[in-house]
BAFI-3210 file (N, C-alpha, C; in Angstrom, 3 decimals, decimal comma, padded with zeros to 6 digits):
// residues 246
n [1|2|3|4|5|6|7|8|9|10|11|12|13|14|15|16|17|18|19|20|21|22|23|24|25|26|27|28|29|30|31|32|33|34|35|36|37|38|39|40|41|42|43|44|45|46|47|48|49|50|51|52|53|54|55|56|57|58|59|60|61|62|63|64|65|66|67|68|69|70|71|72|73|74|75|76|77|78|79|80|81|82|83|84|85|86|87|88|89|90|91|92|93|94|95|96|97|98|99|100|101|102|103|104|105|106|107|108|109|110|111|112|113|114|115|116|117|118|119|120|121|122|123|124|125|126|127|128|129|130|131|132|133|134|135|136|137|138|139|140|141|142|143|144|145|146|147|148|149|150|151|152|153|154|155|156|157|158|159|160|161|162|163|164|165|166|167|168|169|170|171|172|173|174|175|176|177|178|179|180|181|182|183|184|185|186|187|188|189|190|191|192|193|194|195|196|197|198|199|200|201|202|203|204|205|206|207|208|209|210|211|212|213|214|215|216|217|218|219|220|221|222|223|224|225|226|227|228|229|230|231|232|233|234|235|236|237|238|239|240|241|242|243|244|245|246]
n.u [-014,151|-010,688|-008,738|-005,756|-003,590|-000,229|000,452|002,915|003,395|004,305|004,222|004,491|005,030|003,570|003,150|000,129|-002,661|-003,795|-002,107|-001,368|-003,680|-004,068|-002,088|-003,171|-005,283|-004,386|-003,183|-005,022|-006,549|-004,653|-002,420|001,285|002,889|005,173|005,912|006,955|008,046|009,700|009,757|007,946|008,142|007,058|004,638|004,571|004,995|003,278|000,857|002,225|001,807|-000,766|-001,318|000,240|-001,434|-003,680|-002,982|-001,304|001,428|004,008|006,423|008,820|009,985|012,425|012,332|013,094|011,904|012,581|015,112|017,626|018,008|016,601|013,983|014,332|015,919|013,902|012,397|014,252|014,737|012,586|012,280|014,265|013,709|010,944|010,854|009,841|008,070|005,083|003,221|003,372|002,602|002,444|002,322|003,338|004,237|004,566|002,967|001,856|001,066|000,590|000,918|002,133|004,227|005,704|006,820|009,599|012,587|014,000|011,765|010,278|011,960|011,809|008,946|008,810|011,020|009,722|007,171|007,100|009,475|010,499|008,448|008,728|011,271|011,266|009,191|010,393|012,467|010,836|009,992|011,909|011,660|009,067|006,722|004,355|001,121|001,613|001,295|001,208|000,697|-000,385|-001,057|-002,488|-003,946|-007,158|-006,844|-006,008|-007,778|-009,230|-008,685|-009,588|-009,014|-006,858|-003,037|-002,530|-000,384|002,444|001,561|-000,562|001,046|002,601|001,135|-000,595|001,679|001,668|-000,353|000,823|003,222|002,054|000,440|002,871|004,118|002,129|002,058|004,355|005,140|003,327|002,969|004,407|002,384|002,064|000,181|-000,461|-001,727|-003,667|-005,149|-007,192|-007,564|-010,625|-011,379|-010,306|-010,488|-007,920|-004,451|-003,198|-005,013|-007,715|-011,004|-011,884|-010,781|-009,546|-010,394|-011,981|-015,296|-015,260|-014,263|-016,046|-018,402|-017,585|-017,736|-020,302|-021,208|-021,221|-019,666|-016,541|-014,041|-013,187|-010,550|-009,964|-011,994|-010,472|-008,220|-009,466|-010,466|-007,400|-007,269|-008,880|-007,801|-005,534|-006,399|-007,942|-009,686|-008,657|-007,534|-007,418|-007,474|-005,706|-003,452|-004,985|-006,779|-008,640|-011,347|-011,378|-013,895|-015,504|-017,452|-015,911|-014,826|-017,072]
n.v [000,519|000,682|-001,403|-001,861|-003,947|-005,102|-003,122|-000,206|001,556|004,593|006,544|009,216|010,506|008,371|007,153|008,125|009,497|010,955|009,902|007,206|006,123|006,728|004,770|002,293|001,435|001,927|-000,507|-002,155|-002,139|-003,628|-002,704|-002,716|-001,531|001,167|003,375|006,378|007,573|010,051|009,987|008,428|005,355|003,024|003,150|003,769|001,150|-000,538|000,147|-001,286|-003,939|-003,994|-003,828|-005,997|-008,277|-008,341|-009,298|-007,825|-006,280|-004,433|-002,068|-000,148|003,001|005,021|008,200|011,844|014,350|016,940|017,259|017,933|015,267|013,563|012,630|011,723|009,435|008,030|006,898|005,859|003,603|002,625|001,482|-000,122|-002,272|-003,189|-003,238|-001,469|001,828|002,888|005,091|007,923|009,044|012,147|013,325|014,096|016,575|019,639|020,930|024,529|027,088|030,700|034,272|036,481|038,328|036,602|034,459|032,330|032,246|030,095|028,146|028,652|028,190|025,442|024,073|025,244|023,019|020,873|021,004|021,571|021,770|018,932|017,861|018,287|017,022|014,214|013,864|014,357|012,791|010,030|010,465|009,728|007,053|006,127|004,970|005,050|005,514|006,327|007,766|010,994|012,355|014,826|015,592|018,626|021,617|022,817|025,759|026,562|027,732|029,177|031,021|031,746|033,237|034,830|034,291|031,699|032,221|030,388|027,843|028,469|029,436|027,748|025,339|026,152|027,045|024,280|024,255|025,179|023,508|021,133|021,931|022,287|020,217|018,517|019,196|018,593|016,351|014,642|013,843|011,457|010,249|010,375|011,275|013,979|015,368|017,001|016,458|018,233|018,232|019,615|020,027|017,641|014,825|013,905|013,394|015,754|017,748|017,514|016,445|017,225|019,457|022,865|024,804|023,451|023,672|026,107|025,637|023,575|024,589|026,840|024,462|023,167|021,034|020,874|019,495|017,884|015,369|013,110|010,321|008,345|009,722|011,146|009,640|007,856|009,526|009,810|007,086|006,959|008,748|007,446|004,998|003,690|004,746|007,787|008,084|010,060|012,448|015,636|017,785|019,492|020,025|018,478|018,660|018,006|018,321|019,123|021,315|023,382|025,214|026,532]
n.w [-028,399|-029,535|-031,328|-030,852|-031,173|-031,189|-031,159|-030,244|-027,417|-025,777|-022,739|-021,210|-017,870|-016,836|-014,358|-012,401|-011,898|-014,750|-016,439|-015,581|-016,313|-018,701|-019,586|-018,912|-020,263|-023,198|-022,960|-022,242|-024,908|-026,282|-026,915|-025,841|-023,448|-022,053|-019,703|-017,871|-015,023|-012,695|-009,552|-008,056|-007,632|-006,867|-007,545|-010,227|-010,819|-009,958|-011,302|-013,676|-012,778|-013,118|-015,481|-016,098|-015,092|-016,214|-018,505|-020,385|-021,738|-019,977|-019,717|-017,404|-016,798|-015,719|-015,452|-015,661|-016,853|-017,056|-017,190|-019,875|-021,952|-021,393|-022,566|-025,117|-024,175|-023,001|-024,952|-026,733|-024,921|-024,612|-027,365|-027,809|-025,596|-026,328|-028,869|-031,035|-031,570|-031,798|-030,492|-028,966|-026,316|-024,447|-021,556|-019,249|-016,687|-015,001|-012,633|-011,605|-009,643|-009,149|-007,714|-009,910|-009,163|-008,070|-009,078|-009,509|-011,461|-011,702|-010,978|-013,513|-015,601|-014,624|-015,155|-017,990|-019,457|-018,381|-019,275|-022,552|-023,499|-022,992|-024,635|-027,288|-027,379|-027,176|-029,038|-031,267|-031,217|-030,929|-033,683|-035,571|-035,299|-035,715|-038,396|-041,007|-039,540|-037,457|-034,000|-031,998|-029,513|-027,294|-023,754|-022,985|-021,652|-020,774|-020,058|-022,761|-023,890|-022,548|-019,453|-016,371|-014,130|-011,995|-011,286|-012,894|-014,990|-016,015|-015,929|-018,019|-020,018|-020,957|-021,692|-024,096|-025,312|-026,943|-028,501|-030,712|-031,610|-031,521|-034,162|-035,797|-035,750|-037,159|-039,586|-040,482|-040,182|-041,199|-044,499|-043,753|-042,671|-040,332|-037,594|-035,242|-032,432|-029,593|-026,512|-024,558|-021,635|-018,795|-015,856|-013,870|-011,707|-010,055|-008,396|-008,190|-008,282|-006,983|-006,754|-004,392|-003,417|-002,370|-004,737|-005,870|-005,976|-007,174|-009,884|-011,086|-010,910|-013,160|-015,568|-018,309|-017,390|-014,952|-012,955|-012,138|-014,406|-015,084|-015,022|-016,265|-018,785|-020,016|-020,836|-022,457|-024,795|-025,637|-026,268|-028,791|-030,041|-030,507|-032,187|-034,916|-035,055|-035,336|-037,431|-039,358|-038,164|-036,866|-036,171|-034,306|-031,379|-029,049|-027,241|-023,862|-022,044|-020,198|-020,809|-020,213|-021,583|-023,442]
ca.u [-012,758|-009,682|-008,255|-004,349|-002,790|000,465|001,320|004,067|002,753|005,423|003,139|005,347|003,812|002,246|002,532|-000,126|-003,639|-004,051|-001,151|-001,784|-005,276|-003,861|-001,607|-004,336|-006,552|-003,906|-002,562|-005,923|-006,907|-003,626|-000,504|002,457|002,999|006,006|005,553|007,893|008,458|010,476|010,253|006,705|008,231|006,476|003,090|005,004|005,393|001,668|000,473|002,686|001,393|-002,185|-001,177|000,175|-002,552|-004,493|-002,654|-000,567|003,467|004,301|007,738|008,725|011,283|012,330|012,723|013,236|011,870|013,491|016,735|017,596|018,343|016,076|013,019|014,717|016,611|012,624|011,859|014,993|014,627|011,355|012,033|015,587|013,175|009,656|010,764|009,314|007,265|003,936|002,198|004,103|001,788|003,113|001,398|004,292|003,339|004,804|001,572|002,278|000,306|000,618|001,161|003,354|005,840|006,347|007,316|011,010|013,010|013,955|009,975|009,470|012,445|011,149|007,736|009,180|011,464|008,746|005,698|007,305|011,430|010,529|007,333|009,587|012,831|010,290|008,359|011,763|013,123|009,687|009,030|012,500|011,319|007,741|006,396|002,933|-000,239|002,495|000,317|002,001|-000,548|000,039|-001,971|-002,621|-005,458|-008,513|-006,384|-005,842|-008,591|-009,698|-007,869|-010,160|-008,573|-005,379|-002,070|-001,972|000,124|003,093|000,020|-001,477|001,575|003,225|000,482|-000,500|002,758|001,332|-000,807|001,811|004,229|001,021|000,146|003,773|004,363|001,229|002,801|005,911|005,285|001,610|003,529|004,982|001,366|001,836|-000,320|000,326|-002,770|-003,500|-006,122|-007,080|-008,472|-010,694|-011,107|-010,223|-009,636|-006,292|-004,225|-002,983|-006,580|-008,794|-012,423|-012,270|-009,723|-010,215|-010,933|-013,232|-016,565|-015,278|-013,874|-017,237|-018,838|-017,313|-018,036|-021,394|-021,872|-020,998|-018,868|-015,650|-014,275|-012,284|-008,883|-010,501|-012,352|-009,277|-007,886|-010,458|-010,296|-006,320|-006,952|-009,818|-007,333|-004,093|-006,628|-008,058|-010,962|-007,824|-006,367|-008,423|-007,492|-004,108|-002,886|-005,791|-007,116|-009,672|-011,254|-012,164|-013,486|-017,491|-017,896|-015,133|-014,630|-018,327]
ca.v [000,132|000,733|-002,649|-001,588|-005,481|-005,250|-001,476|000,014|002,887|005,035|007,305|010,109|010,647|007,238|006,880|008,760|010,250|010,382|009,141|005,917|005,844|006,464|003,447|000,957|001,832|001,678|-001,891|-002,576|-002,197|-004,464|-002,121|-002,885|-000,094|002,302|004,320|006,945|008,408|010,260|009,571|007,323|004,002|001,803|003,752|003,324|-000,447|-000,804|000,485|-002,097|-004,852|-004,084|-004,204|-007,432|-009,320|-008,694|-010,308|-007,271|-005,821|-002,840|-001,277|000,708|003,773|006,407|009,664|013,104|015,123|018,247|016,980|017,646|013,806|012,312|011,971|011,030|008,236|006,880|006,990|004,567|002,220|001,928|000,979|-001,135|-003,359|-003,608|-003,473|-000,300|002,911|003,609|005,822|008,549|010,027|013,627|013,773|014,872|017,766|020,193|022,344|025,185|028,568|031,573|035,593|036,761|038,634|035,440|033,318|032,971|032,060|028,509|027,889|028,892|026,878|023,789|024,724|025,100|022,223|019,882|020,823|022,119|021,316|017,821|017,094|018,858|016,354|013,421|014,086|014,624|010,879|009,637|010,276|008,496|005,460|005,829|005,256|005,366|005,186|006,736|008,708|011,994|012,973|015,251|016,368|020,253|021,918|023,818|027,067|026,791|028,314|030,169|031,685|032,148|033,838|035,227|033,147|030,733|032,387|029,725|027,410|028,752|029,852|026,330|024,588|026,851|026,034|022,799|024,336|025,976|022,415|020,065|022,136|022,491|018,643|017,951|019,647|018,325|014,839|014,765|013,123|010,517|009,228|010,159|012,450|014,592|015,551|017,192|016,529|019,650|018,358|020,508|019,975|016,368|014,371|013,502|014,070|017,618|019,096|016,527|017,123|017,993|020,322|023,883|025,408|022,228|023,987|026,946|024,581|022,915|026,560|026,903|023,506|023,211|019,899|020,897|018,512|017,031|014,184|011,297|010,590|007,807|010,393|011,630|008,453|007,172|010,336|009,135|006,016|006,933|008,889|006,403|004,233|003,684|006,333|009,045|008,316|011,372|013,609|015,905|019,445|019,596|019,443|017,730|019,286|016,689|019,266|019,218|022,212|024,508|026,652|026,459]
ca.w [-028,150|-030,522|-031,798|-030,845|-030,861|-031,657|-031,321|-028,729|-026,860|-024,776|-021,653|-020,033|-016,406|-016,089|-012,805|-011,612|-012,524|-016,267|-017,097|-015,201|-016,541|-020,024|-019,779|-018,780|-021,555|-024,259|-022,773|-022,457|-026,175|-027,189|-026,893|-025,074|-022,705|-021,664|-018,685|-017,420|-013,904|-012,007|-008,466|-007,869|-008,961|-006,136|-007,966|-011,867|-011,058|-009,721|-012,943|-014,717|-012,914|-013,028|-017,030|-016,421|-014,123|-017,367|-020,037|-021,594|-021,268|-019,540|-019,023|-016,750|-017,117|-014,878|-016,238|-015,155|-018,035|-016,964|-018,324|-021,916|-022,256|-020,812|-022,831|-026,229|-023,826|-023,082|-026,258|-027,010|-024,170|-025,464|-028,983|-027,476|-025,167|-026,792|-030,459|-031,945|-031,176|-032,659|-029,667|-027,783|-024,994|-023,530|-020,619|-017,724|-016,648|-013,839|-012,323|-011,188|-009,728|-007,972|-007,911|-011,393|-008,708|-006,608|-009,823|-010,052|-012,800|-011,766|-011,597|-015,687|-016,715|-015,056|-015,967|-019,990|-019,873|-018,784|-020,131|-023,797|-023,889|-023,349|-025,287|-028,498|-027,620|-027,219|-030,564|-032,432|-030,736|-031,414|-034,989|-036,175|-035,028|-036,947|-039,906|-041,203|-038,680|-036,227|-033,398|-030,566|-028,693|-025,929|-022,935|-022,702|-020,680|-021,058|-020,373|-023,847|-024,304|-021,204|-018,435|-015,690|-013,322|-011,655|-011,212|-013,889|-016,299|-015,937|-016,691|-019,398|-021,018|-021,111|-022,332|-024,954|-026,384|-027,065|-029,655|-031,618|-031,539|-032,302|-035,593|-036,810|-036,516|-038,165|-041,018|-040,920|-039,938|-042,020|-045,035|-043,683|-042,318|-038,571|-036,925|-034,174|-031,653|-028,869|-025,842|-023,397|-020,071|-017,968|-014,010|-013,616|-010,200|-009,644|-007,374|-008,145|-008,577|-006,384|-006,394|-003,001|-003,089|-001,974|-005,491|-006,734|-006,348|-008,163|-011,170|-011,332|-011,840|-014,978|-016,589|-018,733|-016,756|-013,359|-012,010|-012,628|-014,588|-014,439|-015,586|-017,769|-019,769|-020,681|-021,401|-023,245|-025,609|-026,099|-027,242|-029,688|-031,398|-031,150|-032,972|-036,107|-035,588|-035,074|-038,518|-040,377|-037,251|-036,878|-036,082|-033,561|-029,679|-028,540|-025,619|-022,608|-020,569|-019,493|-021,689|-020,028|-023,040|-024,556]
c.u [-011,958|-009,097|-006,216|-003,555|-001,792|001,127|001,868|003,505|003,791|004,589|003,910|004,440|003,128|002,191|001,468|-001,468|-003,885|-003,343|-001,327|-003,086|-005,183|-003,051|-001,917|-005,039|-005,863|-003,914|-003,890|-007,256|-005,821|-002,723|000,400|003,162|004,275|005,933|006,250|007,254|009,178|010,484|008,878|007,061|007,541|004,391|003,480|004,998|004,018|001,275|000,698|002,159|000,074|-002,115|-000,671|-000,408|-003,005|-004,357|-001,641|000,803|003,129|005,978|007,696|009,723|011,167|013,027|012,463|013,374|012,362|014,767|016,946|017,495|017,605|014,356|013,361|015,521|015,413|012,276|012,914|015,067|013,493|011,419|013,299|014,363|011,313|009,819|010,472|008,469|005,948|003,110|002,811|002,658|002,314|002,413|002,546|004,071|004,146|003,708|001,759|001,387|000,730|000,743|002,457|004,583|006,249|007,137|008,531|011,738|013,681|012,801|009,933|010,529|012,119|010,191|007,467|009,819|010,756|007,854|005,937|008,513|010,592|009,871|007,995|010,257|011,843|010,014|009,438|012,345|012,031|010,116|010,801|012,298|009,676|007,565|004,553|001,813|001,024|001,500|001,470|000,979|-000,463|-001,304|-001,883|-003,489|-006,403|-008,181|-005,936|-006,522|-009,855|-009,095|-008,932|-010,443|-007,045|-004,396|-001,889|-001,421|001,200|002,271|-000,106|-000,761|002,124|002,340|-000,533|000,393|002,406|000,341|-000,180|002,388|002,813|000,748|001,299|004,365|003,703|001,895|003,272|006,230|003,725|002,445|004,170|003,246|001,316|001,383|-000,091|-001,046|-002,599|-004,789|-006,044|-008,232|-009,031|-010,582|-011,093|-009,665|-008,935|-005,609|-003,238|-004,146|-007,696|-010,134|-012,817|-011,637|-010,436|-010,549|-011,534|-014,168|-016,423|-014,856|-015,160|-018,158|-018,466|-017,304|-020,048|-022,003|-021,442|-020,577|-017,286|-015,427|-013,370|-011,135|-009,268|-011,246|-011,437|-008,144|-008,737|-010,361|-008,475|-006,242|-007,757|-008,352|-005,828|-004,834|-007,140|-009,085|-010,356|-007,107|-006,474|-007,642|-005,634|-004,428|-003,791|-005,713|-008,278|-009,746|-012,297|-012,477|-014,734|-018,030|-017,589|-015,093|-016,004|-018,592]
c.v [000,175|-000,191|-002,325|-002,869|-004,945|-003,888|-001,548|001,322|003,286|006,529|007,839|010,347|009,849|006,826|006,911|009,233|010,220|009,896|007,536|005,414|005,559|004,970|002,369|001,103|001,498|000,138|-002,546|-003,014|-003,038|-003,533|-002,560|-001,654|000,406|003,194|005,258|007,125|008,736|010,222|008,475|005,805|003,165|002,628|003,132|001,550|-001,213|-000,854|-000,611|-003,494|-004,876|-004,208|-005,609|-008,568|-009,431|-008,731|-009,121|-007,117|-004,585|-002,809|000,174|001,781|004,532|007,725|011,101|013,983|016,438|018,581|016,741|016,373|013,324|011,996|011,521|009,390|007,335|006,719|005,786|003,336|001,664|001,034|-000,080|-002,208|-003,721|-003,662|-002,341|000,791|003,609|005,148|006,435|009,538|010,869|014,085|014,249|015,679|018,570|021,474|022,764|026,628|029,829|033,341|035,673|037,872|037,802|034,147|033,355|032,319|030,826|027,395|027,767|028,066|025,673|023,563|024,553|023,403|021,088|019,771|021,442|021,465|019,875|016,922|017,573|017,818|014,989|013,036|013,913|013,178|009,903|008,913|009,954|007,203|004,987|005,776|005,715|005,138|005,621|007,459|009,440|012,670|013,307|016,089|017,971|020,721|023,260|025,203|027,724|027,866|029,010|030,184|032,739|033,045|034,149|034,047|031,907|031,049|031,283|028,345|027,156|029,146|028,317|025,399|024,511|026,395|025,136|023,188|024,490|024,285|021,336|020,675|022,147|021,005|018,494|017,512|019,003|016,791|013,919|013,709|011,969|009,146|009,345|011,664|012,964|015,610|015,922|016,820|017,285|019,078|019,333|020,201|018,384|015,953|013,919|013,935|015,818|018,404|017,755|017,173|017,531|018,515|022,055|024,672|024,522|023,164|025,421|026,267|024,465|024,032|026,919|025,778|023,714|022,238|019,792|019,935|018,264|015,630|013,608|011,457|009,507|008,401|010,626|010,370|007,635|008,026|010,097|008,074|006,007|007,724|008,234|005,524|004,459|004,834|007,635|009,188|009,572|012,738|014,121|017,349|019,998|019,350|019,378|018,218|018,437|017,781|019,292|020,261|023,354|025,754|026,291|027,672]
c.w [-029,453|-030,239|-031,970|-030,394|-031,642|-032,065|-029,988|-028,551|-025,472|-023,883|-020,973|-018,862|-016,363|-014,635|-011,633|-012,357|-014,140|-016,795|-017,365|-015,878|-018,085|-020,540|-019,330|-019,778|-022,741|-024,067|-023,058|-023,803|-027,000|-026,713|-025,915|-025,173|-021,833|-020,665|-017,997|-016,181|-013,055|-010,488|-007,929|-008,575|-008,063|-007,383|-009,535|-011,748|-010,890|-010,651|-013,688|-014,169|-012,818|-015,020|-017,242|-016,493|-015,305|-018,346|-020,918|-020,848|-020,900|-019,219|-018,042|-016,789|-016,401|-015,775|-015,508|-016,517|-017,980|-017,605|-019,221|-022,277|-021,931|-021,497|-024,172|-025,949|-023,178|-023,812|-026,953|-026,092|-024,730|-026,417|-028,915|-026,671|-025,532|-028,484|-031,663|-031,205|-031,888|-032,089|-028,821|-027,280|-024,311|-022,917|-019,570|-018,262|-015,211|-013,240|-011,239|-010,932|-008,750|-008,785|-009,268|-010,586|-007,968|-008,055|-009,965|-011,330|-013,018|-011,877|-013,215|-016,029|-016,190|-015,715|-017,713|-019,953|-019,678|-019,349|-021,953|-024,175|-024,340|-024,349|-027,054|-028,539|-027,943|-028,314|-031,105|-032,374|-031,342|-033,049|-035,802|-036,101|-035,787|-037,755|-039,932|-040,074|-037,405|-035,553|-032,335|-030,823|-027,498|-025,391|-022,899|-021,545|-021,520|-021,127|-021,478|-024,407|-023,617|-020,108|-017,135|-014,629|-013,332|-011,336|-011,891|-015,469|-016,064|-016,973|-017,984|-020,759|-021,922|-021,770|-023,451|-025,734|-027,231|-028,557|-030,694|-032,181|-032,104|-033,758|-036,574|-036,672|-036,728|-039,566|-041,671|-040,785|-041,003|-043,155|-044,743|-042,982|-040,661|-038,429|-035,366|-033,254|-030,617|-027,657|-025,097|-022,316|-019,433|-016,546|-014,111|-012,344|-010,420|-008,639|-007,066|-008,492|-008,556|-006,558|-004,763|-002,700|-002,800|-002,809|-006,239|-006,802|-007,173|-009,617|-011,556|-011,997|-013,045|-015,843|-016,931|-017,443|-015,399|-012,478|-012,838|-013,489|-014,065|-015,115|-016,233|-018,674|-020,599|-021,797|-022,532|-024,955|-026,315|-026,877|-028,377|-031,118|-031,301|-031,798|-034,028|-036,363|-035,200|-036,434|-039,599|-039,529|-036,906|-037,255|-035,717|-032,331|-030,289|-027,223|-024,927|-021,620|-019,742|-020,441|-021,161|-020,567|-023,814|-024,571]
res [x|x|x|x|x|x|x|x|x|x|x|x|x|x|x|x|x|x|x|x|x|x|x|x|x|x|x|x|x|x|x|x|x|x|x|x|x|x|x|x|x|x|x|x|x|x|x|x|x|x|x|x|x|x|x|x|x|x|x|x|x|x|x|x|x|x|x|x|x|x|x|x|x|x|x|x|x|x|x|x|x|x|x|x|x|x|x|x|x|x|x|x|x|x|x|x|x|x|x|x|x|x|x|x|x|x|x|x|x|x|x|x|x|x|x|x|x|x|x|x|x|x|x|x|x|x|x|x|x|x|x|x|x|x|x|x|x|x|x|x|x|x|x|x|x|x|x|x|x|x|x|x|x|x|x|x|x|x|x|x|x|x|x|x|x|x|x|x|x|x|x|x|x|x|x|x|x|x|x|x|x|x|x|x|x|x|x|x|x|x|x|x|x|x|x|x|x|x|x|x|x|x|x|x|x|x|x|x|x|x|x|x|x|x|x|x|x|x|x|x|x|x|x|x|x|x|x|x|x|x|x|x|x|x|x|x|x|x|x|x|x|x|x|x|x|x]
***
């Protein structure tokens, strides 16, 4: 367990699958937790009181990361009603697949503006409000670094990105003492890619360890590096995957 008493931790997409999983785990190590979502708030408010029953803070924010404004304006409610921002989590996510002549061109800009625009505006809102031992740590995926098949260029392009944007705020934020990380999930249950969904047993086929995980793996791998055994680590992923890409 990472000893996070007294840090603020802000979780885009907590409502839901890792998000949710990520913002029990932080609260649950000490932080006082932030949670965005855009339309699951009876699910975003669950979350917050299963963080309350057991002794920590949660906020709750709705956000629609699609819109230029709107993840630099969770990033200030944050730091207006909990006090400060140590831990931005960029996990919203819009997943998306299919044929490359069926994609149209209102698809890729939501596609960009959530899984890239926002986790950019975010980071940039963020890292005025940090100082030293600052942590942005955003979710990616395993397509980082394998592309298994057909129809997930949208995918694979978007969260790719994520490599590029985690190594050039390393850089650029490295001096000031805040690092900037990435985690790459492989087949995890949730509810956009259940284990009993109709391409589970092909997923499973390409992990070393033939099965799925959990959306606390993932989480768990978050808070190792928002804490003290993440302070070495920066302008990297971390791959949560079974051994996807081995």
């Amino acid at each position: 367990m990472s000893d996070l008493t007294g840090r603020v931790a802000l979780v885009t997409g907590g409502s839901r699958g890792i998000g949710a999983a990520t913002a029990r785990r932080l609260a649950a190590e000490g932080a006082a937790v932030a949670l965005t979502y855009v339309r699951a708030a009876d699910r975003a408010r669950e979350v917050a009181r299963q963080i309350e029953a057991a002794g920590g803070r949660a906020l709750v924010v709705q956000a629609d990361l699609a819109l230029p404004d709107a993840a630099a304006q969770a990033v200030e409610r944050t730091v207006r009603e909990l006090g400060r921002l140590d831990i931005l989590v960029n996990n919203a996510g819009f997943l998306t697949h299919g044929p490359l002549a069926q994609v149209s061109a209102a698809e890729l800009d939501r596609v960009l503006a959530v899984d890239v625009r926002s986790v950019f505006l975010a980071a940039q809102a963020a890292a005025r409000h940090m100082g030293e031992g600052g942590r942005i740590i955003s979710i990616g995926s395993c397509f980082n670094g394998r592309v298994p098949g057909a129809q997930f260029v949208l995918q694979a392009m978007a969260k790719s990105a994520l490599t590029g944007l985690t190594r050039g705020l390393a850089r650029e934020l490295g001096p000031r003492g805040i690092t900037v990380t990435a985690v790459d999930p492989g087949p995890v249950d949730t509810d956009m890619n259940p284990a009993g969904g109709d391409s589970a047993d092909f997923q499973r086929s390409l992990t070393a360890l033939g099965r799925y995980g959990e959306a606390e793996d993932v989480a768990a791998a978050v808070a190792y590096l928002a804490g003290p055994g993440g302070r070495y680590i920066t302008g990297t992923a971390l791959a949560v995957d079974g051994g996807y890409t081995a």
